[in-house]
C-alpha positions as CSV (number, residue, x, y, z in Angstrom):
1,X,80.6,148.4,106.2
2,X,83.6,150.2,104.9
3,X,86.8,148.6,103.8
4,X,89.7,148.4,106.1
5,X,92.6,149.9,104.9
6,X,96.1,148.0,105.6
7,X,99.3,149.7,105.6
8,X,101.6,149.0,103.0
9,X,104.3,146.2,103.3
10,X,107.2,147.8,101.8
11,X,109.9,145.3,99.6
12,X,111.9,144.3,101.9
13,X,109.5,143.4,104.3
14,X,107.8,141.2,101.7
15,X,111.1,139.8,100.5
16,X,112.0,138.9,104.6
17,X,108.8,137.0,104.9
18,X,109.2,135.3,101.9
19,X,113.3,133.6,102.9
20,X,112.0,133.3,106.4
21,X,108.7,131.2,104.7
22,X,111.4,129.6,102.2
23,X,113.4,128.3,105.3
24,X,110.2,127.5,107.5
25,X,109.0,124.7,104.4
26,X,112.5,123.5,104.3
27,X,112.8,122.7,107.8
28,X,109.1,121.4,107.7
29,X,110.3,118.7,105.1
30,X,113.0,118.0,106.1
31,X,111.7,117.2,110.0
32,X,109.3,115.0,107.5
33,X,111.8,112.9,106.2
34,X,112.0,114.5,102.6
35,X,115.1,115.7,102.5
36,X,116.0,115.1,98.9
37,X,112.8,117.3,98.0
38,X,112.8,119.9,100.7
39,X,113.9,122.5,98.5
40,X,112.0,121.3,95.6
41,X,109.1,121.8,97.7
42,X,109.4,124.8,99.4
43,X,110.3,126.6,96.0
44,X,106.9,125.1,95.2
45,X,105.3,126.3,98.4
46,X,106.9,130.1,97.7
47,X,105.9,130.4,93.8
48,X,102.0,129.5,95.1
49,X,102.0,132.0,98.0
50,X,103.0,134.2,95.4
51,X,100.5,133.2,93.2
52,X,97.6,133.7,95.6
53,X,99.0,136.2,97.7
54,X,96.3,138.5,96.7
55,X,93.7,136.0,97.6
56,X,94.6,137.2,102.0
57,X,91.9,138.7,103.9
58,X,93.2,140.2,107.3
59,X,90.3,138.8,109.2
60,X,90.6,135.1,108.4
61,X,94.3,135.1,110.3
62,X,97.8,136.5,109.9
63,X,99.8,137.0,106.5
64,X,102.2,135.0,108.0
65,X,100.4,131.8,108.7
66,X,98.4,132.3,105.3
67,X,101.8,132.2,103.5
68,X,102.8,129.0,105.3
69,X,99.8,126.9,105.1
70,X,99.7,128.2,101.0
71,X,103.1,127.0,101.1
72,X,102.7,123.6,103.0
73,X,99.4,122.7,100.9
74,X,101.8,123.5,97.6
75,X,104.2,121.1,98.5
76,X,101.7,118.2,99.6
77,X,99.7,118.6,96.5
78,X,102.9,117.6,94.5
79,X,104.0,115.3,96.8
80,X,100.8,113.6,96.3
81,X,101.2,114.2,92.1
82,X,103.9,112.0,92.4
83,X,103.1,109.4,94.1
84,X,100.0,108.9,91.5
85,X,102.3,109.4,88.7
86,X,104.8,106.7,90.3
87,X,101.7,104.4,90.7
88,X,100.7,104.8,87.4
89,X,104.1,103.9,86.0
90,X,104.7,101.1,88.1
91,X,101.2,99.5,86.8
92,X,102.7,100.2,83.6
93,X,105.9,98.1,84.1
94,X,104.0,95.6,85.8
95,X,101.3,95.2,82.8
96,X,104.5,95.0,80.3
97,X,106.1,92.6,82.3
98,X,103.2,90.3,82.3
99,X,102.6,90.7,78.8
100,X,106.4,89.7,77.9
101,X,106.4,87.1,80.5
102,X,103.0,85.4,78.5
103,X,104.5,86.1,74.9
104,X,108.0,84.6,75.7
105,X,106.2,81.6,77.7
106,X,104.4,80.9,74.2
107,X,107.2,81.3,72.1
108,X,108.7,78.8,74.7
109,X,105.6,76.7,74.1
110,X,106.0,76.5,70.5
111,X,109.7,75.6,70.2
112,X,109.0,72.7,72.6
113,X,106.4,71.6,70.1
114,X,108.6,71.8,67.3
115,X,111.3,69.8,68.9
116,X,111.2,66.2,69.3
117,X,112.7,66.7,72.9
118,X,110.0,65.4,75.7
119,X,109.0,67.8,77.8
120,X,110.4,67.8,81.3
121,X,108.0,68.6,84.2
């Protein structure tokens, strides 16, 4: 089977596609309630399209749709990135929390002891 050849997408075209792409994530986060990241996350979405750009075959669907899904999948990957991280720091906090809460209930402990004061229940 021979190769197809494709015609060549000059700069500009390429460098429309990508602001229209950078503007389509945007307005996808947004509509999704992340407005604080939408940028974040499109920028995201654009610097793995151009990552994998290469990575396009012509028969599995339009350049266009390839660039957005790249982009969407970019954005929900970090997304999900930090919410582990957050996780994982909030265990943290939570673990040193408990840990002070015991250590100052025994330091607590062992003044009462010391101290002739009765202990009040």
């Amino acid at each position: 089977m021979a190769a197809v050849k494709l015609p060549a997408v000059t700069e500009e075209a390429l460098k429309a596609t990508l602001v229209n792409l950078s503007k389509s994530l945007e307005a996808h986060w947004r509509k999704h309630g992340q407005w604080g990241l939408a940028e974040d996350l499109a920028q995201e979405g654009l610097l793995k399209v151009l990552k994998q750009q290469r990575s396009w075959e012509h028969k599995r669907g339009s350049l266009d749709a390839f660039f957005y899904t790249v982009g969407l999948n970019a954005g929900k990957d970090l997304l999900k990135k930090e919410a582990t991280q957050k996780r994982g720091k909030d265990r943290i906090q939570q673990e040193a929390h408990r840990l002070l809460y015991f250590k100052m209930g025994g330091v607590q402990r062992r003044r009462r002891a010391k101290s002739d004061e009765p202990v009040v229940l």
